[in-house]
C-alpha positions in Angstrom: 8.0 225.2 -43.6 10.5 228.1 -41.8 12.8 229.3 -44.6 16.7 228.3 -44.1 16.8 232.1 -42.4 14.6 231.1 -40.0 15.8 228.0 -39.5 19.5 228.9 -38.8 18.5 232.3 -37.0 16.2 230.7 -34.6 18.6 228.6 -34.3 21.6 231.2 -33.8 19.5 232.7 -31.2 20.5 230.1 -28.6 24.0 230.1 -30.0 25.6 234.0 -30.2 28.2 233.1 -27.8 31.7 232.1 -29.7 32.9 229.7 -27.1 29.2 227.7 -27.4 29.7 227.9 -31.3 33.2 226.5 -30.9 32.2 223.7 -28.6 29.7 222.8 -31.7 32.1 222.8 -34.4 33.4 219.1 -32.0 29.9 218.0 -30.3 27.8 218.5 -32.9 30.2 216.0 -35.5 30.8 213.6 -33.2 27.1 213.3 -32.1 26.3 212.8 -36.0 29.4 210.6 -36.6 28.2 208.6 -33.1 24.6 208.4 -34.7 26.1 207.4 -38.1 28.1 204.6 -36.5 25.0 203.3 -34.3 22.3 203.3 -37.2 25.2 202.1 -39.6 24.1 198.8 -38.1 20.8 198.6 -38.5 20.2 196.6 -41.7 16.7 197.3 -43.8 15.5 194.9 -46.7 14.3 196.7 -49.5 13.4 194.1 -52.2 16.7 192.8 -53.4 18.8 195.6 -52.0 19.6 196.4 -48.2 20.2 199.7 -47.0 21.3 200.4 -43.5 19.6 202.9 -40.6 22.5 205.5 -41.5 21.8 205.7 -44.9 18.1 206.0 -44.8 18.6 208.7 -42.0 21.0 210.6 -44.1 19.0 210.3 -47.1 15.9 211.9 -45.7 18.5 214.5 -43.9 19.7 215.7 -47.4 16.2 216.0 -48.4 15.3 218.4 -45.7 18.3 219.8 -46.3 17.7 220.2 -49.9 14.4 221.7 -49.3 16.5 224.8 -47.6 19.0 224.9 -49.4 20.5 223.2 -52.7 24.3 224.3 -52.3 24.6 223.7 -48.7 22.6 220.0 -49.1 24.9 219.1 -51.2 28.0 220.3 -49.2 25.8 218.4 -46.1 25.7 215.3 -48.4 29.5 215.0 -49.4 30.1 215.3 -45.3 27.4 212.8 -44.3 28.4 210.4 -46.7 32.2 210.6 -45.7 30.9 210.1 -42.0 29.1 207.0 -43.2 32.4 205.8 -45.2 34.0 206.2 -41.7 31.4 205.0 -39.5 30.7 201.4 -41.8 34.2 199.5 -40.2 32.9 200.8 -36.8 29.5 199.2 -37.5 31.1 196.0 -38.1 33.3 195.6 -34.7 32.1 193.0 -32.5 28.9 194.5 -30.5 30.8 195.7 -27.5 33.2 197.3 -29.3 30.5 198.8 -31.7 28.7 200.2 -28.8 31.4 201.3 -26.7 32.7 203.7 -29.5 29.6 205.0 -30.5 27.9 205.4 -27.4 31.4 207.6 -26.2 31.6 209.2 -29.4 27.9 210.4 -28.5 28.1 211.1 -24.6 31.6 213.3 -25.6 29.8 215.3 -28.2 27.0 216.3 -25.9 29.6 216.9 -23.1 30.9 219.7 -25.5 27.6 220.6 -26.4 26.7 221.5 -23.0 29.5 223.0 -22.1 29.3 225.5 -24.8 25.6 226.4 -23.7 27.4 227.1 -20.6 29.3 229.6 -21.9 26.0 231.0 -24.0 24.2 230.7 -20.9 21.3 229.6 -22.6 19.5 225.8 -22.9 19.9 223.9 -26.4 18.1 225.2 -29.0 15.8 221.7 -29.5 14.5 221.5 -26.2 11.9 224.5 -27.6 12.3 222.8 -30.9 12.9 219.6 -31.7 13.9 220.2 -35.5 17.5 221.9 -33.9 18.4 218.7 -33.7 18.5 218.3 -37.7 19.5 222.3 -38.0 23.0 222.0 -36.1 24.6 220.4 -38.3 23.4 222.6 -41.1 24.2 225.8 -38.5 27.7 224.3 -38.0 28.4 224.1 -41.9 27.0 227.8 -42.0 29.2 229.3 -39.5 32.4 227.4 -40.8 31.4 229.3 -44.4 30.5 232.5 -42.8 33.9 232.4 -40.9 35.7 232.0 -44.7 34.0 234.8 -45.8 31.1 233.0 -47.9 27.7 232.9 -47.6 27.5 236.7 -46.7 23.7 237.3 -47.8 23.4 234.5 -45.7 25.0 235.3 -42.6 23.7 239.0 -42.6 20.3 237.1 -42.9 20.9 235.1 -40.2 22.7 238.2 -37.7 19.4 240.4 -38.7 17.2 237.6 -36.6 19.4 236.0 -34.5 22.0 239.6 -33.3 25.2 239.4 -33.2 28.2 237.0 -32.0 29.6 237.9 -28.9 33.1 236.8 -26.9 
């Protein structure tokens, strides 16, 4: 398994431009929250307990996640966890409702996404790999610390693969 430098510079590699990492600090939480709020639904017996799609996916998210990295997991954790406190009311709307929201919540996030990759002038990162798809929101949370000054081992790591930001 690719070390969290790998994982965030490969990932940064397709994302240097700071328009395209702006247009990710919206699209990629409301992709997740839209995902949240559609697998929120989805309701899975486990012996006398039931747990719902959006838990079990956020569960083995945090695991990755923790695997990478134990203090940004657990940051990743308290955020995933509020999206799911958000998303449950969604998840219990009447099925048109349930759907409209979360499939526009979705469609808008990758809007944003695409338009920052026009700016970058590059494709998204997980069409050459699909596990970018479980690294933006990890990337996101990185470049939010980075730009508060934390995380600088880190983010020197990450510049050394992935080269600098640029306008």
């Amino acid at each position: 398994m690719k070390t969290l430098q790998q994982q965030l510079g490969k990932y940064g590699l397709y994302h240097r431009s700071k328009r395209n990492v702006l247009t990710h600090f919206f699209g990629i939480p409301l992709i997740v929250f839209a995902v949240i709020c559609l697998l929120a639904r989805i309701h899975i017996p486990l012996g006398e307990f039931v747990i719902n799609g959006a838990q079990l996916v956020v569960f083995v998210s945090v695991v990755y996640y923790l695997m990478l990295s134990v203090s940004l997991a657990l940051m990743m954790a308290v955020l995933l966890v509020l999206l799911s406190i958000a998303a449950a009311p969604i998840a219990h709307l009447a099925f048109s409702h349930w759907l409209l929201i979360s499939v526009g919540l979705f469609v808008l996030g990758w809007v944003l996404q695409f338009i920052g990759h026009y700016y970058e002038g590059k494709k998204p990162a997980f069409v050459d790999d699909i596990v970018g798809l479980v690294i933006g929101p990890l990337f996101v949370l990185a470049e939010l610390l980075f730009m508060l000054g934390l995380y600088k081992k880190l983010e020197h790591e990450v510049t050394e693969i992935a080269g600098p930001t640029k306008p």
